[in-house]
N, C-alpha and C positions, 0 to 999 in steps of 0.2 A: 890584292893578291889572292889566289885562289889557291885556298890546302887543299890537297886529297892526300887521301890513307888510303889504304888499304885491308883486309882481313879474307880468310880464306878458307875452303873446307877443310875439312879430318874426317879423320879415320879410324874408329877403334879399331885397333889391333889385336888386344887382349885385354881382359878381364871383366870388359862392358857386359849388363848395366852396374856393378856392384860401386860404382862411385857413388853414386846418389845414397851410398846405406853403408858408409864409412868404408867400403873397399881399396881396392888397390887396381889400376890398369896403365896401358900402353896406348900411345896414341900417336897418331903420325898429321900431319899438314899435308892437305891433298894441294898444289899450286893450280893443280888442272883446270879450276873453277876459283872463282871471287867474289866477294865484294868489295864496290869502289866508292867512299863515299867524296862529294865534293862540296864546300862548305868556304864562303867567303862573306866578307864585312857589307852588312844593307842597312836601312834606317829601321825596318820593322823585323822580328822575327817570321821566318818562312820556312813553312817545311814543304817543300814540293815532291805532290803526290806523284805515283808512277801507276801506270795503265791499274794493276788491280787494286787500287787505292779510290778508284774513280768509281765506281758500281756501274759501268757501262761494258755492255755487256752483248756479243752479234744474235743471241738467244736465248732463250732459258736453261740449253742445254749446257751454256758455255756456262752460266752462272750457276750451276749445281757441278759442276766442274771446280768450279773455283773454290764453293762452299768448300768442297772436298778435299782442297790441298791448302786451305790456308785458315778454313772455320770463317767465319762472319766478320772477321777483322782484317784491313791489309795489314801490310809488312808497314805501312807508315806509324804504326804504332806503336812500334820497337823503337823507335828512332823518337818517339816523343816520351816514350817513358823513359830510356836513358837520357837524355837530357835533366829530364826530371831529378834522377838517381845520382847523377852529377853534379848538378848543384847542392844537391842535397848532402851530397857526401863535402863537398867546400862548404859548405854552409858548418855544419861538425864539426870540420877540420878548422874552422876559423881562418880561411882562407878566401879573399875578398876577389872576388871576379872585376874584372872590368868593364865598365857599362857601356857595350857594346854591342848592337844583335847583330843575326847573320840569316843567311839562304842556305838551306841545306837541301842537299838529294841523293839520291841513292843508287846506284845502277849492280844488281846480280846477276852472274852468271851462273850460280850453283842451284843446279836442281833442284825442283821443291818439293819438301815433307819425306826424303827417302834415305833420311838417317845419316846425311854430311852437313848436318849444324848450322843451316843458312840463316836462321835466325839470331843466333846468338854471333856470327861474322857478321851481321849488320849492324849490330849493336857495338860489340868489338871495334868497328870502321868508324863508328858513331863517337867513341869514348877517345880514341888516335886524334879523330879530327878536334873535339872537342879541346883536349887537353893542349894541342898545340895551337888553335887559335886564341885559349888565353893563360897560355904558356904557364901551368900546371904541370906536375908531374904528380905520379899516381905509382906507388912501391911496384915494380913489377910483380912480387907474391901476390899483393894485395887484390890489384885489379882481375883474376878471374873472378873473388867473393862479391865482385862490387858490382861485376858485370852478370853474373849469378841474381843475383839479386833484385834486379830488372826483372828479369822475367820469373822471378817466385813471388816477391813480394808486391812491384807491380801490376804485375798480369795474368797470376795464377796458376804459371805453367811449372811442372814438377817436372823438374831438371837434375841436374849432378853439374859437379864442378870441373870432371873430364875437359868437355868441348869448349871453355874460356880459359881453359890452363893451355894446351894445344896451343888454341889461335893467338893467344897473348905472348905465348914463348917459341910456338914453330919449332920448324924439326921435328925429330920422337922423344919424347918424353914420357917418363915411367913416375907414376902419382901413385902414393901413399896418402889415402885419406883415412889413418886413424883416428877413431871417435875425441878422444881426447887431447890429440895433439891440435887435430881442427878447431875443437871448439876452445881450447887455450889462445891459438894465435889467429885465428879466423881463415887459416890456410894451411894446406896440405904441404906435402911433403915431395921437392917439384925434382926429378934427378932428369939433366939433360942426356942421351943417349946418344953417340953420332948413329948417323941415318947411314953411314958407310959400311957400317956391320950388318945392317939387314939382307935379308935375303931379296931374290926376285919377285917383287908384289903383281898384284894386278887387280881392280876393281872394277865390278860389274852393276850396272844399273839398270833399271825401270823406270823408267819419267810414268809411267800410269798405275803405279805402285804405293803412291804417296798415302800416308795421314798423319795424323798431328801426333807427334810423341807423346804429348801429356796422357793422349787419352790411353798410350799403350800400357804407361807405367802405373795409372790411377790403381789399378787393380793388386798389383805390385806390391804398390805402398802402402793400399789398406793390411792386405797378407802379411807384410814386414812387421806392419806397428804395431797390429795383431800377437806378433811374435808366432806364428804359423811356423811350426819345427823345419816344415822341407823344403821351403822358401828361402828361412835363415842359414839353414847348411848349404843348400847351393849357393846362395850367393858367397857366402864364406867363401864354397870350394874355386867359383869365378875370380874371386879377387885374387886368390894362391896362386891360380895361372899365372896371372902379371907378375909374381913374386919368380914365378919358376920361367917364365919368358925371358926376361930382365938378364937371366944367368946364362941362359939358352944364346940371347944375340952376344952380349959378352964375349961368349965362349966359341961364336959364330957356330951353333950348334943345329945346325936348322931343320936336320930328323927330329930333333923333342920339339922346337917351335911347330912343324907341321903338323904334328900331333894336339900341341897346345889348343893351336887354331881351331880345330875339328872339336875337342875337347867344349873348348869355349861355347858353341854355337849348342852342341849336343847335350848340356847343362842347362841352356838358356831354354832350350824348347821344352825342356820335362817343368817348367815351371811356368811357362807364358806361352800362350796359343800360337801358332803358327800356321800363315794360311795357306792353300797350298799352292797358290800364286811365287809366294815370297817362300817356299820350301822347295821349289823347282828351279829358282836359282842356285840354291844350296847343288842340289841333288846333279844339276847340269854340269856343276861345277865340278863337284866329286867325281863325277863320270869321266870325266877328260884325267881323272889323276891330280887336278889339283886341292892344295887346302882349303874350307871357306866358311866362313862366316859373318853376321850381321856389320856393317860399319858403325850402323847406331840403331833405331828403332823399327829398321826392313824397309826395303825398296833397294839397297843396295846390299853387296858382299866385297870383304876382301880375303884374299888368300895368299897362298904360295902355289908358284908354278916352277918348272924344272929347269924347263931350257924353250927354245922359240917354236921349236916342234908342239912342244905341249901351249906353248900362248895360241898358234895361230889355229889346233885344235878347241880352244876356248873362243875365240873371235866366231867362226863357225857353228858353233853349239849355242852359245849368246846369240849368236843372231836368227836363229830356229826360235827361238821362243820370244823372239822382239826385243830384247835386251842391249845394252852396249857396253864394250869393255875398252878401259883405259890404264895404261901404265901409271902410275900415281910420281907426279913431281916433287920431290922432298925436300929437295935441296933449295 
């Protein structure tokens, strides 16, 4: 029998980056894009590489290409450190696996390194498939810290718990990561939101945009630990959005959410460089009258738009600067 899972991009909405630094934000399941993992019973274990797993390459130019969207390492290394992490977590739990390996592989749809969390959905697909070929179950609070955990403790990427809360619970959900309630239970504070209260979205991308988020936050999080005054107030003031979003869809208020949005993005840049690559999609966006800002670490935006007049004035302006724009599937 052959499992497949699933896992899929997000979206920050509001309050991103301040999860990684006990914040508060909003986040949405983009369905538009995936990962599919597929995983069945063999004598040996196998993890089957995919093209940029292979160091094969039509040039040199393709191969500084790839450097560039993915670092030195493929994506098959997500998929071998969660394994790892999940045993390891059975192993803890006193919970005895079945002596049985498997073939695993991977297949992605979601754009690479432009801030919709393709990383942590293959890992995510990884831990689904995992759990149900040896029929495990895993606290759903639990498994974003677990899947976090991969990629900080693993493989030294400086992440937040945002984008495995998302893809593990879907739909929009609004996360409270206070310091202390975190480090009491090992997990934040998860409130599911229906996706029906949202306003009209839209998300804008650059596939030649991409780079690796750790390297955007490193600077970040020395200035944080540092305790650097104007770093720790803005993020403070990022997470308060999500606080003040949260009441906004609620209330189907979506004048203060358009503001929030704009808000969001205009806090983030007075703290963290912005190129101006990835601030002409901002700006293209704003031009047309809609909301916008980063989904995760830039290459992409999401906003609010009005009505179709104003989407098919964004499609058009998007596609002036080489951009693509899609309606984000929630549901």
């Amino acid at each position: 029998m052959i499992i497949e899972t699933r896992a899929f991009a997000r979206a920050g909405l509001l309050g991103n980056p301040s999860d990684g630094y006990f914040g508060k934000t909003i986040s949405v399941i983009v369905k538009n894009f995936g990962v599919q993992i597929s995983l069945y019973e063999t004598p040996e274990l196998h993890i089957e590489p995919r093209d940029q797993d292979l160091n094969i390459y039509k040039n040199i130019h393709e191969l500084v290409e790839s450097v560039n969207l993915m670092g030195y390492y493929g994506a098959s290394r997500l998929v071998k450190a969660a394994i790892k992490k999940f045993v390891e977590y059975c192993t803890q739990n006193s919970i005895k696996l079945n002596n049985k390996n498997f073939t695993i592989r991977y297949h992605s749809s979601i754009p690479r390194q432009i801030g919709l969390a393709g990383s942590s959905a293959i890992i995510t697909a990884t831990f689904r498939a995992l759990m149900q070929f040896y029929d495990i179950i895993i606290p759903k609070e639990i498994l974003p810290s677990i899947i976090l955990a991969v990629e900080v403790d693993e493989l030294g990427i400086h992440a937040g718990l945002q984008d495995r809360v998302i893809q593990v619970y879907e739909g929009c959900v609004y996360m409270d990561f206070d310091r202390t309630y975190l480090e009491k239970n090992g997990f934040g504070k998860y409130e599911i939101l229906d996706p029906k209260l949202l306003p009209k979205l839209y998300l804008a991308y650059k596939t030649d945009l991409g780079k690796i988020s750790g390297t955007v936050f490193n600077r970040i999080r020395s200035k944080f630990d540092a305790g650097e005054k104007q770093v720790t107030e803005t993020l403070e003031e990022i997470a308060s959005l999500a606080e003040k979003g949260k009441e906004a869809i609620l209330r189907k208020d979506h004048l203060t959410l358009f503001d929030l949005i704009n808000r969001n993005f205009d806090l983030r840049a007075s703290i963290i460089q912005i190129s101006e690559r990835n601030r002409e999609l901002i700006d293209t966006a704003r031009n047309c009258g809609a909301s916008a800002k980063f989904t995760g670490s830039g290459g992409s935006i999401i906003g609010m738009y009005q009505d179709d007049e104003m989407l098919n004035k964004l499609v058009v302006a998007m596609k002036s600067i080489n951009a693509r724009i899609i309606k984000p599937y929630i549901f």
